[in-house]
C-alpha positions as CSV (number, residue, x, y, z in Angstrom):
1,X,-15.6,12.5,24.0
2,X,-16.0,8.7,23.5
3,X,-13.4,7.0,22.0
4,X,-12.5,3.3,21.6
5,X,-10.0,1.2,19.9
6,X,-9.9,-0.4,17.0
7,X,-7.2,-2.7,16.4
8,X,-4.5,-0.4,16.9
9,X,-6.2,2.8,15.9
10,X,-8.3,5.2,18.5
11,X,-11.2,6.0,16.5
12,X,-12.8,9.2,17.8
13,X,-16.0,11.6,17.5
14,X,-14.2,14.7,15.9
15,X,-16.4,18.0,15.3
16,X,-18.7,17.6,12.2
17,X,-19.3,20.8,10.0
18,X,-22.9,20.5,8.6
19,X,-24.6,18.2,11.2
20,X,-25.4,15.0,10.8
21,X,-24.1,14.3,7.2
22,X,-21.9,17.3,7.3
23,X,-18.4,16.4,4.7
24,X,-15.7,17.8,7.1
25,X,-14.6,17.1,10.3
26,X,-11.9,19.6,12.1
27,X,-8.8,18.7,12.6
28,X,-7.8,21.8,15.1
29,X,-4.0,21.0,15.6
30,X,-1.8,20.0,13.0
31,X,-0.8,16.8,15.0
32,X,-4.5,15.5,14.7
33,X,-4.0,15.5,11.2
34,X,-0.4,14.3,11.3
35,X,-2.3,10.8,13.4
36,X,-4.5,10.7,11.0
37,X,-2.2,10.0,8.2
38,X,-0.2,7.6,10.3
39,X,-3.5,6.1,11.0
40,X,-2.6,6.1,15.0
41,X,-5.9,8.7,15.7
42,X,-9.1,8.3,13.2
43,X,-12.2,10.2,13.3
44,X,-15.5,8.2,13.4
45,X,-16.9,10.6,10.6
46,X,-14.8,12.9,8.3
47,X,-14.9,13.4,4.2
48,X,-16.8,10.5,3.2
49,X,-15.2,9.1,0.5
50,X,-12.0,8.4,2.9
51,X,-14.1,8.0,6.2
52,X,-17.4,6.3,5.8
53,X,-20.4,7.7,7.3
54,X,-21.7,5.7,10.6
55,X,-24.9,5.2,8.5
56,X,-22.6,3.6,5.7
57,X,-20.9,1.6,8.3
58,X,-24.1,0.0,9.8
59,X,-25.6,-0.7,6.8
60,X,-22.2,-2.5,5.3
61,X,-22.5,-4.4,9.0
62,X,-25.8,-5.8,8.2
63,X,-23.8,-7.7,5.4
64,X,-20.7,-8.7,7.1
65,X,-20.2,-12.2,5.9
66,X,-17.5,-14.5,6.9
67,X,-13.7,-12.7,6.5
68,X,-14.7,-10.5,3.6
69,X,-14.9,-6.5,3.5
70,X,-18.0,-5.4,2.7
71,X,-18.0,-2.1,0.5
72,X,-21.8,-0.3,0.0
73,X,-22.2,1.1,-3.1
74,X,-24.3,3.7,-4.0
75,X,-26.8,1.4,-6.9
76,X,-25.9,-2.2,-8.0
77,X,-25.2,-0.6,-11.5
78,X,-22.3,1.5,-10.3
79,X,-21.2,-1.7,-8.2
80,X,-21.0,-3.4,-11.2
81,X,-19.1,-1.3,-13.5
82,X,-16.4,-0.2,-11.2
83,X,-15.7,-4.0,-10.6
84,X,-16.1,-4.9,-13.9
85,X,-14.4,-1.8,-15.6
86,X,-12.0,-0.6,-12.7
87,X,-10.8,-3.3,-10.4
88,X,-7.5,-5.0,-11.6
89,X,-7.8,-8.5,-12.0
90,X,-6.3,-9.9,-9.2
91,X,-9.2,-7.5,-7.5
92,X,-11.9,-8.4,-9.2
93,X,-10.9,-12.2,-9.4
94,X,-11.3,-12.1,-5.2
95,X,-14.1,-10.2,-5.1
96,X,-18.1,-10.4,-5.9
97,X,-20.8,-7.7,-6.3
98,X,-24.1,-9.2,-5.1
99,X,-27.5,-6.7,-5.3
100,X,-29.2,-5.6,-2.5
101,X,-33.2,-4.3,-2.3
102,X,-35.2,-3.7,1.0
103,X,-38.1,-3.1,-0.7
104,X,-37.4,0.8,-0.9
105,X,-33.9,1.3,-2.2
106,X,-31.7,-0.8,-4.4
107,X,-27.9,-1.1,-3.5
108,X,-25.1,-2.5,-4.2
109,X,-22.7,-4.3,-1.8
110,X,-19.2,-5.6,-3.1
111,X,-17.1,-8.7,-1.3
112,X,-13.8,-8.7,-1.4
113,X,-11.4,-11.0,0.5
114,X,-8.8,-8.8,2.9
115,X,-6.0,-9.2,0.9
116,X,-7.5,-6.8,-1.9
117,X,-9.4,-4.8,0.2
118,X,-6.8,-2.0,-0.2
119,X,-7.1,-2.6,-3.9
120,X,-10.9,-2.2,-4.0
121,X,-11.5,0.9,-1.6
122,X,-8.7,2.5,-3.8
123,X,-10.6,2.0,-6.8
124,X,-14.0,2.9,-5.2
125,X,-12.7,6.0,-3.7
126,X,-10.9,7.5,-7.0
127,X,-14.3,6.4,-8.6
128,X,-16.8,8.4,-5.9
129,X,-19.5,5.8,-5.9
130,X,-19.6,4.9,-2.2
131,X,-23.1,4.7,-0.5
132,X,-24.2,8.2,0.4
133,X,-25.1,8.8,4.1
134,X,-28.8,10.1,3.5
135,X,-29.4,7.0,1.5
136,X,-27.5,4.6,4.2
137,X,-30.2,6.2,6.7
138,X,-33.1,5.1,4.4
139,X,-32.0,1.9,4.5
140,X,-31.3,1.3,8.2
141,X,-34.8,3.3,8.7
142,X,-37.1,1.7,5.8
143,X,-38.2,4.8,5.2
144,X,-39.1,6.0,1.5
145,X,-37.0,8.5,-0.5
146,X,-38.5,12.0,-1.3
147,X,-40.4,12.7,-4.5
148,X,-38.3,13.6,-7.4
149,X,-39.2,17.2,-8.5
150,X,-36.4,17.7,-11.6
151,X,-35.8,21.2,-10.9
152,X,-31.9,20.7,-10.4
153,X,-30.7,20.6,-14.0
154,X,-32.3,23.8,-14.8
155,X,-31.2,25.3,-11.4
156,X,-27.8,24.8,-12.2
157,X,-27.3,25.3,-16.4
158,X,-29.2,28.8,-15.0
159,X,-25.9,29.4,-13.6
160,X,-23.5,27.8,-16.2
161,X,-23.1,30.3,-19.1
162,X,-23.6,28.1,-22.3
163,X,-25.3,25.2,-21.1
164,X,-28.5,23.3,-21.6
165,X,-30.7,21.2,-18.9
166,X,-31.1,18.4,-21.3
167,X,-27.3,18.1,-21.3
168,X,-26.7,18.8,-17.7
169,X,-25.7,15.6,-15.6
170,X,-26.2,15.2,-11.7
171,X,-23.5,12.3,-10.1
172,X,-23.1,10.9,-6.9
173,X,-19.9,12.8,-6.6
174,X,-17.9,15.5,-8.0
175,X,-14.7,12.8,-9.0
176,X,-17.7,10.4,-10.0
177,X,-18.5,13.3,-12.4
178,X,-15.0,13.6,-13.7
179,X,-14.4,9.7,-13.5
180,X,-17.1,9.4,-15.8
181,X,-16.0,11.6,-18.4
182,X,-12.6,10.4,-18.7
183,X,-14.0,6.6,-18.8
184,X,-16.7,8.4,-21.3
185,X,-13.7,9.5,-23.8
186,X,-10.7,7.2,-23.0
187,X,-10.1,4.7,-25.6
188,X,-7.5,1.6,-26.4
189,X,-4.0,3.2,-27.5
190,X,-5.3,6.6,-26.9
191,X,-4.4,9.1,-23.7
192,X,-4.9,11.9,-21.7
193,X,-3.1,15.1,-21.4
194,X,-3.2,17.1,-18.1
195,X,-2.0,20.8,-18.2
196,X,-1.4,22.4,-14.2
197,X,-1.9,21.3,-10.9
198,X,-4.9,19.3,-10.0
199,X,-7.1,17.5,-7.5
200,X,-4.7,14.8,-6.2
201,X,-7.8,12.2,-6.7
202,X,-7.6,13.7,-10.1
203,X,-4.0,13.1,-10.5
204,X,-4.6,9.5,-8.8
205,X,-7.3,8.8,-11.4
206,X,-5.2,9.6,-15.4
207,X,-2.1,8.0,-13.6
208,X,-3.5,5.0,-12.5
209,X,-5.9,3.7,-15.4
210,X,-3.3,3.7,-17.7
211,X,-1.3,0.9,-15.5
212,X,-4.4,-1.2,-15.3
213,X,-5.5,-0.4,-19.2
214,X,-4.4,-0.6,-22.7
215,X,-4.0,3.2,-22.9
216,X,-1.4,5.4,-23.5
217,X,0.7,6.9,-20.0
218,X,-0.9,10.3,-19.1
219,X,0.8,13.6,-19.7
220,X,1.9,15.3,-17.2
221,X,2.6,19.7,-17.8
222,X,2.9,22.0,-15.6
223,X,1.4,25.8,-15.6
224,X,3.1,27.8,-18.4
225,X,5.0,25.0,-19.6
226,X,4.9,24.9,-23.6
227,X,2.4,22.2,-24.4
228,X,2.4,19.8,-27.0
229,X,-0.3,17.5,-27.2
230,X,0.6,14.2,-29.6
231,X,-1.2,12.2,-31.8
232,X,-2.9,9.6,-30.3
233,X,-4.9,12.2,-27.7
234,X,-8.5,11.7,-26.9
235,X,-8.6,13.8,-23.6
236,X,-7.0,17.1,-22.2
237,X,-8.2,17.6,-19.0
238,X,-7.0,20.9,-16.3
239,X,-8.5,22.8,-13.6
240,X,-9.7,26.8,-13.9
241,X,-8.1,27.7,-11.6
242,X,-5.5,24.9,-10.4
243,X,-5.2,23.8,-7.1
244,X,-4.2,24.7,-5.0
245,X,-1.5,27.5,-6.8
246,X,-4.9,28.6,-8.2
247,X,-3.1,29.5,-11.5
248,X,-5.5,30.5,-15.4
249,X,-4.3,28.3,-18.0
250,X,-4.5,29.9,-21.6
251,X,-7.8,28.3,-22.0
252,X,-8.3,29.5,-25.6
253,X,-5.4,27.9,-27.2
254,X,-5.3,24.6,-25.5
255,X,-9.0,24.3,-26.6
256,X,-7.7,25.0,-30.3
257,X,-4.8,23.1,-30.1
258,X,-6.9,19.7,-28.4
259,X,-9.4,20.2,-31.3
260,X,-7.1,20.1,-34.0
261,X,-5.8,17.0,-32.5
262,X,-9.2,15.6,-31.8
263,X,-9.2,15.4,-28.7
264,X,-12.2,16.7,-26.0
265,X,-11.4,19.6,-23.0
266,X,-12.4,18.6,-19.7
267,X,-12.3,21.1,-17.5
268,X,-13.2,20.8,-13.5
269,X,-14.6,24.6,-12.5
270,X,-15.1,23.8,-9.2
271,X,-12.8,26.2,-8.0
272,X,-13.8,28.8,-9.8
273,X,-17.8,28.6,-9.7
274,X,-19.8,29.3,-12.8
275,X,-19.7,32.9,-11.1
276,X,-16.6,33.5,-11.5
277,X,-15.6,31.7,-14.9
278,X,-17.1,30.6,-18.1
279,X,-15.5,27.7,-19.9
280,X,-18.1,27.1,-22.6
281,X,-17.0,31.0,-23.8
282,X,-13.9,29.2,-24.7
283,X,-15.9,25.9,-26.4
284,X,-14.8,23.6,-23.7
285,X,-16.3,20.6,-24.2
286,X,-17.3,19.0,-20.7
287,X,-17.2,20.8,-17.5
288,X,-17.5,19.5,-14.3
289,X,-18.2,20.6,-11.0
290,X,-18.0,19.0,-7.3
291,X,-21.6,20.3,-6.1
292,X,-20.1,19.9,-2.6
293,X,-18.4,22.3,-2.2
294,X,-19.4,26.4,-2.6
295,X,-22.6,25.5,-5.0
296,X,-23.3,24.0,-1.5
297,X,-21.8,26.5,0.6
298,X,-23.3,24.5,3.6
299,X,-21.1,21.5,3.9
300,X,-23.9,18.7,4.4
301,X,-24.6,17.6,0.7
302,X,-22.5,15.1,-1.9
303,X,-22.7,15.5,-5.6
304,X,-21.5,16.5,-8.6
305,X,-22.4,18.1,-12.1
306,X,-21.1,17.5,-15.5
307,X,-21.9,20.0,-18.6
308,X,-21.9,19.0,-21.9
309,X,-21.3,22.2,-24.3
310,X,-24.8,22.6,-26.1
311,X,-22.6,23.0,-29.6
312,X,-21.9,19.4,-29.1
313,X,-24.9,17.6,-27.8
314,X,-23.4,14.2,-29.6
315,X,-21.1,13.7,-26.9
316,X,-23.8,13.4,-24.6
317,X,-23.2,9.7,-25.8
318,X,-20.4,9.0,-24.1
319,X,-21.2,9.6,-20.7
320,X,-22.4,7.0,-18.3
321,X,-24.9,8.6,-15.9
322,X,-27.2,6.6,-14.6
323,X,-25.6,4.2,-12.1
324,X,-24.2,6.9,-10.8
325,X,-26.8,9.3,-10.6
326,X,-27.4,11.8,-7.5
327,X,-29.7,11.0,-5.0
328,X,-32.9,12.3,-4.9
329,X,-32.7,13.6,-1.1
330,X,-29.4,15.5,-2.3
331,X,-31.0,17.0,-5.3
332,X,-33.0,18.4,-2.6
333,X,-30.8,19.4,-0.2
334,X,-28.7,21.3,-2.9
335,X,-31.9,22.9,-4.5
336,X,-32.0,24.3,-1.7
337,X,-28.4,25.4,-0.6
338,X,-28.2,27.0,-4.4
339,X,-30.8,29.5,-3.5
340,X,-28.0,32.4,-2.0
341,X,-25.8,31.0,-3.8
342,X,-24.9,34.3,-6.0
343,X,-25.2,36.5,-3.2
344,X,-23.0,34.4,-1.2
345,X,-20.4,33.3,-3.5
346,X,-20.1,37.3,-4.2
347,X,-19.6,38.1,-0.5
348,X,-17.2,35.6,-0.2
349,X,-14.9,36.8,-3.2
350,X,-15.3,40.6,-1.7
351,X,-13.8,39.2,1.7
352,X,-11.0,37.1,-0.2
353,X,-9.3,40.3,-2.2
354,X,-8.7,41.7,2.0
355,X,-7.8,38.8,2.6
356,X,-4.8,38.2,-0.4
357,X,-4.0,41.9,0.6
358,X,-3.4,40.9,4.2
359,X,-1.5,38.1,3.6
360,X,0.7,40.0,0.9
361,X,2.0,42.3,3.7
362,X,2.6,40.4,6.0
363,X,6.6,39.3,6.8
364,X,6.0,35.9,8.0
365,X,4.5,34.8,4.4
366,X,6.5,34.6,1.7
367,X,4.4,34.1,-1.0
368,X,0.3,34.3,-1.3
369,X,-1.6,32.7,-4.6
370,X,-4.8,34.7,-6.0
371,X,-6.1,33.9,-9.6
372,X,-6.6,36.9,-11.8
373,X,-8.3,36.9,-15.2
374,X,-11.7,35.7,-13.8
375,X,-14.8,37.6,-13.6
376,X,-17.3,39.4,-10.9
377,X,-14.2,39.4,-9.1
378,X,-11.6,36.6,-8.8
379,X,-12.8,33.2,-6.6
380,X,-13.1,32.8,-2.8
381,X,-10.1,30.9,-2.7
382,X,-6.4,31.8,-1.9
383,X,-3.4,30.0,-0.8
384,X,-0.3,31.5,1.1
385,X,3.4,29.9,2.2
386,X,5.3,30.7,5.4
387,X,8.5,31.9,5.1
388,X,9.8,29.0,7.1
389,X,8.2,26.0,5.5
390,X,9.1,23.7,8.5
391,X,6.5,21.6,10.6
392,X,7.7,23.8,13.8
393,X,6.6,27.1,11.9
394,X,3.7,25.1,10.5
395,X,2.7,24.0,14.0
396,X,2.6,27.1,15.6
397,X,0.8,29.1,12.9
398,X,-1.8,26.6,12.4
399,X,-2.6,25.6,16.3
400,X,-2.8,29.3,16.8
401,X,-4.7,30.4,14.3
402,X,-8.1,30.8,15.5
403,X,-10.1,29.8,11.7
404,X,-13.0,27.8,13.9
405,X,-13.2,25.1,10.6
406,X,-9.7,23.9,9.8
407,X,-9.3,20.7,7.6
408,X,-10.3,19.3,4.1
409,X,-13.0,20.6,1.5
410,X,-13.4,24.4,0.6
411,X,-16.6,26.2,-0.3
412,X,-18.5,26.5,2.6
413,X,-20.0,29.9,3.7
414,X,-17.9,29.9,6.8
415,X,-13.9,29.7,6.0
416,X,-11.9,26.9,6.2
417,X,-7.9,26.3,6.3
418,X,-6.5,23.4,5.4
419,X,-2.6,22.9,5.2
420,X,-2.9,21.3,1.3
421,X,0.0,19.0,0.9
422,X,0.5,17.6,3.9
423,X,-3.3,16.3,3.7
424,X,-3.1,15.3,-0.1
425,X,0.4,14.7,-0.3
426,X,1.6,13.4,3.1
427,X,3.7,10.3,1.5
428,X,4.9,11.8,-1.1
429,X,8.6,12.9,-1.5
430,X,9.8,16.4,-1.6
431,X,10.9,15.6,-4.9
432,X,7.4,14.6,-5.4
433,X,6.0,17.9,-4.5
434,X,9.1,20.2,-5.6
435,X,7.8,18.4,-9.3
436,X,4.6,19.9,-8.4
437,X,5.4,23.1,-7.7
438,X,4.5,22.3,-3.8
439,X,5.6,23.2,-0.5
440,X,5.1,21.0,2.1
441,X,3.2,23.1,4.3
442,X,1.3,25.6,2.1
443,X,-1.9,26.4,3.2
444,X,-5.0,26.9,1.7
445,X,-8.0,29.4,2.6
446,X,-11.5,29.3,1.2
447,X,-13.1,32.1,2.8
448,X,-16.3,32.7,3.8
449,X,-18.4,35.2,4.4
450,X,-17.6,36.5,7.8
451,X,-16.9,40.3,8.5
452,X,-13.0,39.9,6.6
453,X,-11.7,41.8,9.7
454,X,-12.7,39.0,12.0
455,X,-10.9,36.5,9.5
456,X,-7.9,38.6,9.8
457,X,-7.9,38.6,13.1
458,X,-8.1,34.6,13.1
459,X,-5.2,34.5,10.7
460,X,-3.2,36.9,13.0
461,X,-3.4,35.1,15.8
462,X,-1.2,32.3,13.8
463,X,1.0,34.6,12.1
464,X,1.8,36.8,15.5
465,X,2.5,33.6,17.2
466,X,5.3,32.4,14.5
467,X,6.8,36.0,14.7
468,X,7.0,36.0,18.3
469,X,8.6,32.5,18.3
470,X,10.9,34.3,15.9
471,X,11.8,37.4,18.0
């Protein structure tokens, strides 16, 4: 392994899943990703909004000018709205998009003096418009993109019960999907309304614009709380199911009770897969999907989807797609992932009921979380606590466990554990996550489609090794 330092971080070459532009890197004990919070022990590639590819990297080196970062973004277009519509103003006052054209691709590169460096990355990483890898290698290699063959939109509203092509949207990412909508629906004075647990990007996304912007403070529920949705509401936005406590929201009457306050449904399906659930049945408005992760199922493409219900083509109006538009060599990439998809995503959901089943009877979990209520089974997902919910316990079950991909994303054929919170929520308070409804150390599963006895076994391993610490 090569490492080097870099200021007073060791950056390392951690195991990629997916190969060359694969999303995840493992993290195989939970003191790697304990460093990696701290920022003492960084991987050289990992889940590229966070980490940028090498490719990013060397082509944001190519403009390295004076003391300013340099931030690649995805097309000049997107580097302009984000700074324009996103940055604060402090931000955007020390900062400068200039456009960037080799002759094959257009760009966009955005300058921004140290001091709001922070500031920008935050607002480029809740956006999702950060220059993809495959394009990044275009550019360092002057080679031409592929030929654009339109399939994709078809492909998926195939698969999405309800929807239409023509009203089917491809992003650069899966938050760049959601971010879109909510900028697409937002307005001054108005607000959102989040119901359940969501992806803490998600979360980072309705809390924040309302600080920088003339709208209302997002609402906050939790699952099963009674909802009330005010006047004054142009958004309702939840996850089917949440995440990570994977819990169904009563879907039908939040959509009637948004609609008779005007207000649009968002909801992010990712989760759930257009296998297993069908919003537009319930007249959702917008749905959204992170194309990453199991319409992938191979771990090596970025995107994102957004639906609009063909009932409502007019709203169609409101979102801005182009500048942030998929790349044509992931349209590709995903054509082709999406051909198993069904079978997979199937397999996967058959292994994931032995799975919850397991977990259930076993006395060193206390409590394991399986949606119900879905359909052609019920997701690929499922999240379990230990009984302890200490970092010892979490140590031991977690280095032990012998799950070959552990650390962020879910989806891909093969399964992957991540311990949730302390990855999304590592500075947060307990009070923070008690108002969430999270442990510290709950873990997350998204299995794949290995014989389910060896993924026991993997999980055993873990759990034998806390019980015999125990005994």
């Amino acid at each position: 392994m090569k490492n080097k330092e870099m200021k007073d971080r060791l950056i390392y070459n951690a195991e990629i899943v997916g190969g060359t532009h694969g999303l995840t890197c493992i993290f195989p004990t939970l003191r790697d990703i304990v460093d990696y919070e701290e920022n003492k022990r960084v991987p050289i590639q990992g889940y590229p909004r966070f980490i940028p590819h090498p490719f990013v990297v060397a082509v944001q080196e190519k403009h390295k000018w004076n003391n300013f970062e340099v931030i690649a973004i995805q097309t000049p277009e997107a580097a302009s709205f984000v700074h324009s519509n996103y940055f604060d103003a402090p931000t955007r006052d020390h900062s400068e998009v200039v456009i960037c054209n080799n002759g094959i691709d257009r760009y966009g590169v955005i300058y921004v003096t140290n001091e709001y460096a922070k500031s920008a990355l935050s607002s480029i990483t809740n956006a999702g418009v950060i220059l993809n890898s495959r394009k990044a290698q275009r550019i360092l290699e002057s080679k031409k993109p592929s030929e654009k063959c339109g399939k994709l939109p078809q492909m998926l509203s195939n698969l999405e019960e309800g929807s239409s092509p023509d009203l089917t949207f491809l992003f650069t990412s899966g938050i760049a999907a959601i971010y879109c909508a909510i900028n697409g629906f937002l307005r001054e004075k108005t607000g959102a309304v989040v119901i359940g647990n969501t992806y803490v990007d998600t979360w980072k996304l309705l809390n924040n614009l309302p600080s920088r912007f003339s709208f209302k403070p997002t609402i906050f529920y939790n699952s099963g709380s009674k909802i009330d949705i005010p006047n004054g509401t142009s958004i309702v936005f939840l996850e089917i199911p949440t995440n990570p406590l994977l819990q169904i929201e009563d879907l039908a009457s939040i959509v009637n009770l948004a609609h008779k306050k005007g207000a649009v449904v968002i909801v992010d399906s990712t989760i759930a897969s257009p296998f297993h659930f069908s919003p537009f049945e319930y007249d959702v408005d917008i749905i959204v999907h992170s194309t990453s992760k199991s319409l992938s199922g191979k771990n090596n493409h970025m995107g994102g989807v957004l639906f609009v219900n063909s009932q409502r083509p007019d709203l169609a109006q409101n979102i801005l797609h182009l500048p942030f538009e998929l790349d044509v060599d992931e349209e590709i990439i995903l054509l082709e992932n999406l051909r198993n998809f069904t079978e997979r995503i199937q397999k996967m959901s058959e292994n994931a009921i032995k799975i919850v089943e397991y977990l259930m009877n076993n006395p060193i979990v206390s409590k394991a979380y399986y949606p119900t209520g879905l359909k052609n089974g019920n997701g690929h997902v499922v999240s379990f606590e230990l009984k302890d919910d200490s970092y010892e316990i979490a140590e031991v079950f977690y280095d032990n466990c012998t799950i070959q991909t552990k650390g962020p994303s879910m989806g891909l054929e093969k399964s992957m554990l991540m311990p949730y919170a302390l990855i999304t929520h590592y500075h947060d308070s307990i009070e923070t996550l008690v108002s969430l409804g999270l442990k510290r150390y709950i873990m997350r599963l998204s299995v794949g489609t290995e014989n389910p006895d060896i993924i026991i076994q993997n999980l055993a391993n873990g759990l034998n090794a806390v019980a015999k610490l125990n005994s």
